[in-house]
N, C-alpha and C positions, 0 to 999 in steps of 0.2 A: 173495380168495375166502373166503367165509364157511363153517365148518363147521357143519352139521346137530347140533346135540346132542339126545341123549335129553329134556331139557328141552324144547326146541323142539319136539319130538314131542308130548311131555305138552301141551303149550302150545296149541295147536294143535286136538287133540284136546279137551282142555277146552273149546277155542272151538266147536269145530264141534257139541256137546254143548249149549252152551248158547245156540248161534242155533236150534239144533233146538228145543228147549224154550220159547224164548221170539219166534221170529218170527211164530207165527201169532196169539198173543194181544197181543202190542204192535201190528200189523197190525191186527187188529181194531179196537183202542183206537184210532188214528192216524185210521182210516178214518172213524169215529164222530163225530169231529173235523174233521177241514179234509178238504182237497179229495183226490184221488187221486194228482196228481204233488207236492204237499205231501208226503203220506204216504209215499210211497217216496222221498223224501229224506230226510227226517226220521228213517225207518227205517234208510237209508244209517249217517248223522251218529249213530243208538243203537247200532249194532253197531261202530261206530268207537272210541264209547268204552267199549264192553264188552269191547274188544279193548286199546286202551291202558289198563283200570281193572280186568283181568282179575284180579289176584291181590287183589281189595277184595270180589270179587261172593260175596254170601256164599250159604249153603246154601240160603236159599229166594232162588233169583235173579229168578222172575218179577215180584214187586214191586217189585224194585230197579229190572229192566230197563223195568217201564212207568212208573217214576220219572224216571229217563234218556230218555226217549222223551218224557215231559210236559215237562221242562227245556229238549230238544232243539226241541220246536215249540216253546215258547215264543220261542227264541233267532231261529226261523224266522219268527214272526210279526212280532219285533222289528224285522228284518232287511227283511220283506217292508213294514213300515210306513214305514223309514225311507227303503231305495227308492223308495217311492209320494210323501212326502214331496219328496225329490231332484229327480223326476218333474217335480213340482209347478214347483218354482223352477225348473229348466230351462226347461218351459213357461213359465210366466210369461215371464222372461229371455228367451229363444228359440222363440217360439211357431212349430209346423211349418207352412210354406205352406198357405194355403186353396187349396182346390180350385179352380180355375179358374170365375170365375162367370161362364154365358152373356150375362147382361144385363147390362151395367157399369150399369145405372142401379137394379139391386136397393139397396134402404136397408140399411143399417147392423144393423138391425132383423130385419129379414129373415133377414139373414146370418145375426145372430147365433141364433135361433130353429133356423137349421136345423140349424147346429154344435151347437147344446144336443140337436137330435134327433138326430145322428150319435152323438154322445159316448153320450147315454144309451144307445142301440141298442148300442153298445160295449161298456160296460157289461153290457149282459145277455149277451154272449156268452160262449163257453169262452175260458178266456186264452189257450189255443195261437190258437181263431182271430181274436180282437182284436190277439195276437202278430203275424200271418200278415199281414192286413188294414195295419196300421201301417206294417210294414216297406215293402208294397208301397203304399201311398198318400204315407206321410210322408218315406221313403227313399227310395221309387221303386226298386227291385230288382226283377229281372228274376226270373222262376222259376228259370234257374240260379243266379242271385246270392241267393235267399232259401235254393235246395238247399244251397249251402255253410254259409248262416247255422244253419242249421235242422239240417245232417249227413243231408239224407237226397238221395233224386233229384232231380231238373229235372221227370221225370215226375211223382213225388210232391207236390212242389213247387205244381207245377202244379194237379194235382186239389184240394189242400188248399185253396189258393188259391182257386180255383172253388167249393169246395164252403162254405168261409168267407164267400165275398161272397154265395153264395146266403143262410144264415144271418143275415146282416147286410141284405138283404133283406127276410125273413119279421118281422126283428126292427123295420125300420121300418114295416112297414106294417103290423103290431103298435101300433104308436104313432101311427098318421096315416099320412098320407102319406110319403110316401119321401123324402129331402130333393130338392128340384130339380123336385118333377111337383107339378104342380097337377091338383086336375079341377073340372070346373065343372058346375052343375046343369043340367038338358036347357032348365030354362025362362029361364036366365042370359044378355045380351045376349053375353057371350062366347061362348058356344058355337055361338052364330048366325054368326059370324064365318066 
């Protein structure tokens, strides 16, 4: 059992002194920068080390701490490249199943076109719902099985879900067509069909 010392109080106190001082304008800084769930990581990992680097922070602590805070994303962006990189080879290596194509006699061609128009539409969206979208086309996870990925409900789950492939939606037909629909001109021999 560990005893409380008067240090540990001071310690403590200091700390809780100078996340007051310096959370709003490292936040700010962070925000200016990358994205929002970046930022309150990032902001996590600077108070992390203002907390183990406490007896270094000197009397003017705010530029220290948005020094710490510009090292900490960096470490993050490092971190989020090398991922994306990983990403890569895995794909390459292990490319996830294609979507089931209705016409086995679609070209190579074709396919490939549409995949470039999924990816891109991917691409433009928020990372939770490219996150969301993945899990449930490339995993196949059911809304309870994305709620435990995810830590939230089966309900939630669910709606996210919905409201992601709406999104991924708006974003193909943003770009053309949506992958898989064609439409044809009213004076086109197809549409006479």
């Amino acid at each position: 059992m560990r005893v409380v010392t008067d240090t540990d109080t001071n310690r403590e106190k200091r700390m809780r002194n100078l996340v007051a001082l310096v959370i709003d304008p490292v936040r700010r800084y962070l925000h200016r920068r990358t994205d929002a769930a970046t930022a309150d990581d990032v902001i996590g990992d600077t108070l992390l080390v203002c907390w183990r680097r406490l007896d270094e922070v000197p009397d003017d602590a705010l530029p220290w701490a948005i020094v710490v805070a510009r090292q900490c994303l960096s470490n993050a962006r490092r971190a989020e490249r090398r991922r994306t990189r990983l990403i890569g080879r895995i794909i390459a290596i292990d490319p996830p199943p294609a979507a089931a194509d209705e016409s086995p006699a679609a070209s190579t061609v074709d396919g490939t076109a549409k995949a470039a128009r999924v990816t891109a539409a991917l691409a433009g969206l928020r990372r939770n719902d490219a996150e969301i979208l993945r899990l449930w086309a490339w995993d196949e996870f059911t809304s309870p099985q994305l709620a435990v990925v995810l830590g939230i409900s089966a309900n939630a789950a669910a709606i996210r879900l919905h409201r992601a492939k709406a999104r991924l939606k708006q974003e193909l037909l943003k770009s053309g067509n949506p992958a898989g629909h064609m439409t044809y001109d009213e004076g086109s021999e197809d549409a006479r069909r």
